[in-house]
N, C-alpha and C positions, 0 to 999 in steps of 0.2 A: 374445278371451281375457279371462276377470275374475276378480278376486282378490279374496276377501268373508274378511270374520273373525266369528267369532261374538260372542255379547253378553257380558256381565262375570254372576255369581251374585246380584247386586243385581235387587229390584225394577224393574221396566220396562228390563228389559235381554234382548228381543231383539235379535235380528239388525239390524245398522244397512246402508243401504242398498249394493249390490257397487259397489266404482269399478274404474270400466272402463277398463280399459289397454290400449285399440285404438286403432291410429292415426287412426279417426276422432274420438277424443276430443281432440287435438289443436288448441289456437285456430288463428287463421288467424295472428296473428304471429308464431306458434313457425312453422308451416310456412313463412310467410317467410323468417324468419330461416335455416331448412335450403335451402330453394331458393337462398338469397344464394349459399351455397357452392357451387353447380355452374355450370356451360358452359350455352349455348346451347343443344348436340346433349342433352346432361342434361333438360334443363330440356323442349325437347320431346317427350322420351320421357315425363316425368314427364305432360306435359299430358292425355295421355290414358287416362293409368290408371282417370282417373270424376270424372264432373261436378266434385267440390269441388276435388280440385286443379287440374282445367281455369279452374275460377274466379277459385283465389286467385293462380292464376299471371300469368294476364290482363288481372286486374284490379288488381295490386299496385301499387307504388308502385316496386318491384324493377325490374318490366319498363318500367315510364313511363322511369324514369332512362336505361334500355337502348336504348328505342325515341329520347328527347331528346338520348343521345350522338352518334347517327349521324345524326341528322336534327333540327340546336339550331332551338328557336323563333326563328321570323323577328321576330315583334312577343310583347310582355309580356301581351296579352291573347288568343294564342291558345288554341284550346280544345284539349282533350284528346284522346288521339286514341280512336278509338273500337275498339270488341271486335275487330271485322273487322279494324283496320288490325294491332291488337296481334298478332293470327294471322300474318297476312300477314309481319309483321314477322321476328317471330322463325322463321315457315319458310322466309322468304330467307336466315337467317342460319345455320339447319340446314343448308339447300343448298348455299349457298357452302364451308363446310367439307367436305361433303358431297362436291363436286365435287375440290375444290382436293386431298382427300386421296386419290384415284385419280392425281395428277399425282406423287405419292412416287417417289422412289428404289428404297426396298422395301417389304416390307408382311411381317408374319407370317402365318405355317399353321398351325392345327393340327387334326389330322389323329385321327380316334378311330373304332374298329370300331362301325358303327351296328349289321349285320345279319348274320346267319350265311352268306347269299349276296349273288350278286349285287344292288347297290342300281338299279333302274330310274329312279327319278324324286323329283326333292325340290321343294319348294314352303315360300315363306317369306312370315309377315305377321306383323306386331307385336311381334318378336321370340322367333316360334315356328317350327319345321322341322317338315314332315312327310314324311316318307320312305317309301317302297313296296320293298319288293324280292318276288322272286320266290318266297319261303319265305309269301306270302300276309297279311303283318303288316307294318300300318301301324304307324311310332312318331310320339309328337312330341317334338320335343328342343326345349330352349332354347337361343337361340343364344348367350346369355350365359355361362351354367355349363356347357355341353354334357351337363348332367344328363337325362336318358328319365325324362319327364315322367307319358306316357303310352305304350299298346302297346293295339291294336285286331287281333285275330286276327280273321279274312273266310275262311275256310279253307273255307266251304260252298259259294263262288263260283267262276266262273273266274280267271285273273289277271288285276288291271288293269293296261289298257292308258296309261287318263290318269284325272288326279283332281285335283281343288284342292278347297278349304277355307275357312272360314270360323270364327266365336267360337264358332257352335253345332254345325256340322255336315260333314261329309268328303262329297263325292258324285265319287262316281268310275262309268268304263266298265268294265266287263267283256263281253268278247265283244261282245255285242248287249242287255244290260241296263246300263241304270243304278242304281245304287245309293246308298242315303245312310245313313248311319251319325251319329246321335246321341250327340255328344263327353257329354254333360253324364247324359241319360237311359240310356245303354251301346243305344238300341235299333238294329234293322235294318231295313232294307226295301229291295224292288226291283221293276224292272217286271217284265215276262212277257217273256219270251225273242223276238226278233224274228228275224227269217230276212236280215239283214244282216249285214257285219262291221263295227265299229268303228276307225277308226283316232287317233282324238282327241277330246274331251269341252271344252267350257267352258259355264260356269252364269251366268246373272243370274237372281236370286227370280221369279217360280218357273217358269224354263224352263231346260233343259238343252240346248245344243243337240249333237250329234255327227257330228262328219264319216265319211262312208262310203267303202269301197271303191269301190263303185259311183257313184262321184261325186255322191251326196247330200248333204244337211244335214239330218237327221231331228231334230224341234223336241220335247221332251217335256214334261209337264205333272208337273213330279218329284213331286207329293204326291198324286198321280193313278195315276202310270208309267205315261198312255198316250201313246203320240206323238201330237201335235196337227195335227201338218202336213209333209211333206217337201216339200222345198228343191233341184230339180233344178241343180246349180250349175254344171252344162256345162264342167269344167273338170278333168277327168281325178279320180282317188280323191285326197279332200281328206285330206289328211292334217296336218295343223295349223290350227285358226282360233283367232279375235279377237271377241271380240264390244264392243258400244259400249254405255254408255247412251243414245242414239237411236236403239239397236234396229237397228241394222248388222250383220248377218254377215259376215266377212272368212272366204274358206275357200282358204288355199293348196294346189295338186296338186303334183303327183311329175312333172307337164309345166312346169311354170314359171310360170303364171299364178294371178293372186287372183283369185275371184270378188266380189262385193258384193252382198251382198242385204241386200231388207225383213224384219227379223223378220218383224213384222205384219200386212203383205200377202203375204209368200213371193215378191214376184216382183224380179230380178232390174237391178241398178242399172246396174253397169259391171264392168268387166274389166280390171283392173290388171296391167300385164303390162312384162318388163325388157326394154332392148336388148342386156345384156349377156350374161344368165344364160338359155340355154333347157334346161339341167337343173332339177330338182325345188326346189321350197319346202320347210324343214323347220320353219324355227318362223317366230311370228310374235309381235308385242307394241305394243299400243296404249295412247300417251299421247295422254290426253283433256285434257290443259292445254291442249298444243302444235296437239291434231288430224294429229298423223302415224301411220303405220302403220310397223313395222319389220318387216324378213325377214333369214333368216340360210338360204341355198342348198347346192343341193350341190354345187356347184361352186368354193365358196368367197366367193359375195361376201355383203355387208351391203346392203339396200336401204331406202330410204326413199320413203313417197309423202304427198306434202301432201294430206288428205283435203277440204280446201275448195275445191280443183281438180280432184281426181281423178287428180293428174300425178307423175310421180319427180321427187322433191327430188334425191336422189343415190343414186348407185350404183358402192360401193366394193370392189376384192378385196381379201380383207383375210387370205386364207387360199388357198394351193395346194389344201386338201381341202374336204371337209365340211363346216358351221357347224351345227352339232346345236340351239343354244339360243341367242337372244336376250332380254335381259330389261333392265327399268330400275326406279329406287324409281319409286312411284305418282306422288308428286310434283315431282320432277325430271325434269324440263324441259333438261337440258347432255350427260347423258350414258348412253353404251349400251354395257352389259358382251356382248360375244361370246364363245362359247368351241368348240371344234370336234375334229374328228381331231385334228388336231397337237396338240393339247395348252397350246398360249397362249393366256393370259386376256389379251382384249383389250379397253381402252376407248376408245369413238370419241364425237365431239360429234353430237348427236342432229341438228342443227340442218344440218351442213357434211358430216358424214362421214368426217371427219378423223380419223386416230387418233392418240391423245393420251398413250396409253403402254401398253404391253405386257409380260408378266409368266411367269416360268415357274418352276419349284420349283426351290431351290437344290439340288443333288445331296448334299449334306453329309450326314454321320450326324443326324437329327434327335436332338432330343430329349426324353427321353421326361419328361413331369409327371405329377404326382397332385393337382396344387393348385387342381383344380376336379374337380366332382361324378365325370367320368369320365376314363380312364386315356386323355390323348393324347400324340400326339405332335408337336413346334413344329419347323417348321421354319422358313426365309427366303425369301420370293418376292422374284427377282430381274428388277428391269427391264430388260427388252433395251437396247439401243443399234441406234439407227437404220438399216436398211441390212442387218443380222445378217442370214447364212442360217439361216433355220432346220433346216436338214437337219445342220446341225454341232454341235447342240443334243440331246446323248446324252436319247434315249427317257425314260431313266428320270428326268429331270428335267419332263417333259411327259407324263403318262401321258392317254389321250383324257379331253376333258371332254364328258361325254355328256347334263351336265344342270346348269344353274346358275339363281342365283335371289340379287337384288340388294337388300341394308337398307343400313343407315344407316349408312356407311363401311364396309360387307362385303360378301362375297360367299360365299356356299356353293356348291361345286361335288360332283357326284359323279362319278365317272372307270372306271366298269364293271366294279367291284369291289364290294367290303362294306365300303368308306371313305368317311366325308363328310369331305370338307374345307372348313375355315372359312377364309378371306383377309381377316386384317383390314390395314385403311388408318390410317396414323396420323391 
């Protein structure tokens, strides 16, 4: 935005030059001086908004003090620490808060009509939601204002199955096509109709890969839409995978076992498989800090396998039913949101298995607000207490969560309705 005046009726009185009242005009000590006023979790939200305030955040004299409180120079002639450490720094001290506020008593809901139908599937990065339902329109909401940012009508397609997203572009399953949709340009494109069925989609640039009924991994060249390669993954219809940046396919069946394969070569690594669970895999979620793989079964348990052994770390029931979704932030490394049939949000330590506290909707009258962009309504998520049956835990305070998705002290769930709900953590 700029705000220009014109010149006086006097000789040599044009137009003098616009000043510009965009936050980029801004010195680096003003934004200092504003960054002084936030938190840790603030301040690494801010870092990523675009290079200059990645810079001046990092480079301050703010963050020095921050980084020398918690770690005082040993000798008067130590040197500075450097860009990397300063990162490092301050996203251990996102994490730890990060972590420590899933350990609450309770946390808030709140709750706002996304879709005219059912909601199928949400997905969250950067502080953005994308939702799918069955009326064929994707939205994206903020997870901040709960404001509908954006709305993507695909009405010429079948319904998707799976999707995720990115800053530029949505690439979602339908049927046996995949598709990808142009946030910033509105455009479309798909491949050509294949004589498979689709049960699940995940993307690394530029390959898409999808899991088959037929127990395949069909690999696609998304700016192409031809398949490149199928992935016989001998492990019944994959119906959830993982992929890595070392070009790992992870494909869990509806028999109980993970496959492993080479993107690259297609051929087949190991078989990851539980002593406890010989029901179906339903999700999965891979931390590339730690090298662990997560599952969430139908039978109720949480599984974990150390991927630099190929072995289960642990394997925990952590639900009577179903566990529909597994997920964690990208960066953390302590903890893993579940959520399932019953209805309980639950988090466990990525590391042990251990569950570290569990949450269900207060039944109370909510309450309804207007003091963000859309019409919700707050309620209270109440911590279990140890030991609790859950069968004495009236329905309506657990409705299924059939899809969740884990930021930066939150969590969004959707519950097989036309509600997303938001759980924040103090």
């Amino acid at each position: 935005m700029e705000a220009s005046s014109g010149g006086g009726g006097g000789g040599g009185g044009g137009k003098r030059p616009a000043a510009s009242s965009s936050v980029k005009s801004l010195g680096g000590d003003l934004l200092c001086s504003i960054f002084s006023l936030l938190d840790h979790v603030q301040l690494i939200r801010c870092s990523v908004v675009c290079k200059s305030w990645s810079s001046t955040i990092f480079t301050s004299s703010l963050m020095k003090d921050l980084y020398f409180r918690k770690y005082p120079r040993r000798i008067s002639g130590e040197p500075d620490p450097s860009l990397g450490s300063m990162r490092r720094f301050l996203q251990g001290l996102a994490m730890e808060d990060h972590r420590s506020s899933f350990l609450s008593a309770s946390a808030d809901i709140h709750s706002w009509r996304a879709h005219n139908v059912r909601i199928n599937l949400c997905r969250m990065r950067r502080g953005l939601i994308l939702t799918g339902a069955e009326d064929k329109v994707l939205r994206l909401w903020s997870a901040d204002s709960y404001k509908c940012l954006d709305e993507y009508a695909i009405s010429n397609i079948k319904p998707l199955v799976d999707y995720d997203f990115d800053e530029n572009k949505v690439v979602g399953l339908a049927g046996s096509r995949i598709c990808i949709l142009r946030r910033n340009k509105r455009s479309f494109s798909q491949s050509r109709e294949g004589i498979f069925k689709g049960l699940c989609m995940r993307y690394t640039d530029p390959e898409a890969v999808v899991g088959c009924e037929d127990g395949s991994a069909r690999v696609f060249d998304m700016y192409s839409g031809s398949c490149s390669q199928i992935i016989r993954m001998r492990v019944g219809p994959v119906q959830c995978l993982a992929l890595t940046e070392e070009q790992l396919i992870f494909g869990g069946s509806t028999f109980g076992n993970i496959a492993v394969a080479d993107l690259s070569s297609g051929e087949l690594i190991a078989s990851l498989k539980s002593k406890f669970s010989p029901t179906g895999m339903k999700s999965l979620s891979f931390n590339m800090h730690s090298h662990l793989l997560f599952a969430g079964s139908t039978s109720g348990y949480a599984h974990c396998w150390d991927l630099r052994t190929m072995r289960p770390l642990w394997e925990t029931r952590i639900s009577p039913n179903v566990i529909y979704s597994t997920h964690h932030l990208s960066a953390d490394a302590s903890t893993l949101a579940a959520g399932g049939l019953d209805g309980v949000l639950r988090l466990l330590s990525q590391s042990t298995g251990e569950l570290l506290s569990s949450f269900v909707m207060d039944i109370g009258l909510p309450v309804s607000s207007d003091d963000r962009q859309e019409k919700t309504e707050k309620r209270t998520a109440r911590r279990l207490s140890d030991g609790i049956c859950i069968e004495n835990i009236p329905r309506s305070a657990r409705p299924p969560i059939t899809c969740l998705a884990v930021g930066l002290k939150k969590v969004v769930t959707v519950h097989n309705d036309k509600h997303l709900s938001m759980w924040r953590f103090p």
